[in-house]
C-alpha positions, 0 to 999 in steps of 0.5 A: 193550641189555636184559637179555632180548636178551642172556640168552636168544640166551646160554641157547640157545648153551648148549645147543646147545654142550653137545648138540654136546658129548653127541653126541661123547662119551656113547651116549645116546639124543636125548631124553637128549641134549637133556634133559641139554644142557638142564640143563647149558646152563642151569646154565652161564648161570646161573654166568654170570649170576651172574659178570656180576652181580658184575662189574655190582655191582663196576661201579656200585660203582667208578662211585658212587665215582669220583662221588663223588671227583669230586663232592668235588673240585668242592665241596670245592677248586674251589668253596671252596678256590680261588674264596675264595683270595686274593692277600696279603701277609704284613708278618710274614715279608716275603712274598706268598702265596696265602690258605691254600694252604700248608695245602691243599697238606698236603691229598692231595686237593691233587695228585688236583685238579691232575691232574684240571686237566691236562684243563683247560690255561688253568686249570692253565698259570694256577695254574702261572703264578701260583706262578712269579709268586709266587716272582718277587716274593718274590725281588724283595722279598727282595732289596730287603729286604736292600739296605734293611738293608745300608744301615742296617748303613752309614749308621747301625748293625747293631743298627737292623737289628731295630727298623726292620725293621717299618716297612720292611715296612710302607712295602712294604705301602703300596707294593704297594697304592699308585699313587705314581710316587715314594714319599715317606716321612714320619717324624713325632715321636710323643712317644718314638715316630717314626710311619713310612708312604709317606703313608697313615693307618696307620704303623709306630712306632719307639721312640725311647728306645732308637735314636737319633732323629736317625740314624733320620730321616736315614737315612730321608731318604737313603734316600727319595732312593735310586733303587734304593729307588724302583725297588725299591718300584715294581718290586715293585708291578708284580711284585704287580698282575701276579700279582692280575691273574693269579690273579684275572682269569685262574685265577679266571675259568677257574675259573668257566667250568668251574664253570658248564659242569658245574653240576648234574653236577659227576660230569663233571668231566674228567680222572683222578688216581691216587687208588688203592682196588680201581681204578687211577684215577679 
């Protein structure tokens, strides 16, 4: 509706109200009724004008920066943040994470987006999953780790515990990323060094000179023929395909559907967060 359409039927009520109110309660003759309705009827819509001014102002206001929040939003975490994201594990501190999530999270834009993908059920109940993926298989390596260094406590002494550590989670690694029904591990002599992998080109290296090197291929042996160390290995695969597979089948792909659906208009991204200024929401 213009304007126009609206001013006029609202100058026009003006004056006849406060002709109406003239009439009632002052002894004027007509042409000064109508002179003063006149100019009080304008005067009203000319406040009015001016409130509804202000009101559109604050409007278009609120709106280009709801835009723009959603704007950043779509460029700045959906786009970069989660579509470069990826699924890794971490051979220092013995852990599956996603790429740089920890530092996202720190991030207040972090919460705004999930709110905003509580419009987008798949992708949210997916990035949900794959967290309680991610918890599922650190658990699962946590406790594999500790059976491996109980047993080292055992079968040969405590203080093996910190110069075997590695290449424990190394075959862990070779593991998550290998196809092998059973896991056979190889332990060669490297001089004063013994180069330990699950067959891969790349091994972890135990210094000889200060743990023994005979205690260390038999434990080695032993423990290749521990069926909790071969399910423990073929069960944190699983654990690890299964969240790839989630994260980069699933979330990833949702993610792309919407990035596509609203290309060139990424102001319609749906949903609202409590990102707080002059309005509740946005």
């Amino acid at each position: 509706m213009k304007k126009i359409d609206i001013i006029i039927p609202l100058w026009i009520s003006l004056i006849v109200i406060n002709y109406i109110i003239f009439t009632e309660n002052t002894n004027m003759d007509t042409i000064e009724f109508i002179l003063w309705s006149i100019i009080c009827g304008t005067i009203s819509m000319l406040i009015a004008l001016m409130i509804w001014r202000v009101y559109e102002t604050k409007s278009d206001k609120r709106k280009k920066i709801i835009d723009n929040h959603r704007k950043e939003i779509v460029e700045e975490i959906l786009k970069k943040e989660f579509q470069n994201m990826n699924i890794t594990f971490d051979t220092h501190d013995f852990k599956v994470l996603i790429t740089d999530l920890k530092e996202l999270k720190e991030k207040e834009i972090y919460g705004h987006t999930l709110q905003h993908l509580e419009a987008y059920p798949p992708i949210l109940e997916s990035w949900k999953k794959s967290e309680e993926l991610i918890e599922k298989t650190n658990g699962d390596l946590g406790e594999f780790v500790n059976f491996v260094f109980k047993k080292i406590e055992t079968d040969i002494d405590e203080r093996h515990k910190k110069g075997l550590s590695y290449s424990i989670h190394h075959m862990v690694d070779e593991a998550i990323r290998s196809d092998s029904k059973k896991f056979s591990i190889n332990a060669l002599d490297d001089g004063a060094y013994i180069n330990i992998s699950l067959g891969g080109k790349k091994s972890a290296s135990v210094n000889c000179k200060t743990y023994s090197r005979t205690k260390i291929k038999q434990f080695l042996t032993n423990l290749e023929n521990e069926i909790i160390f071969q399910n423990g290995l073929t069960g944190i695969r699983k654990d690890y395909n299964d969240l790839k597979n989630e994260f980069d089948n699933n979330f990833k792909s949702e993610i792309r559907t919407l990035l596509n659906n609203i290309k060139g208009k990424e102001e319609d991204l749906k949903g609202k967060c409590d990102k707080r200024s002059f309005w509740k929401d946005c």
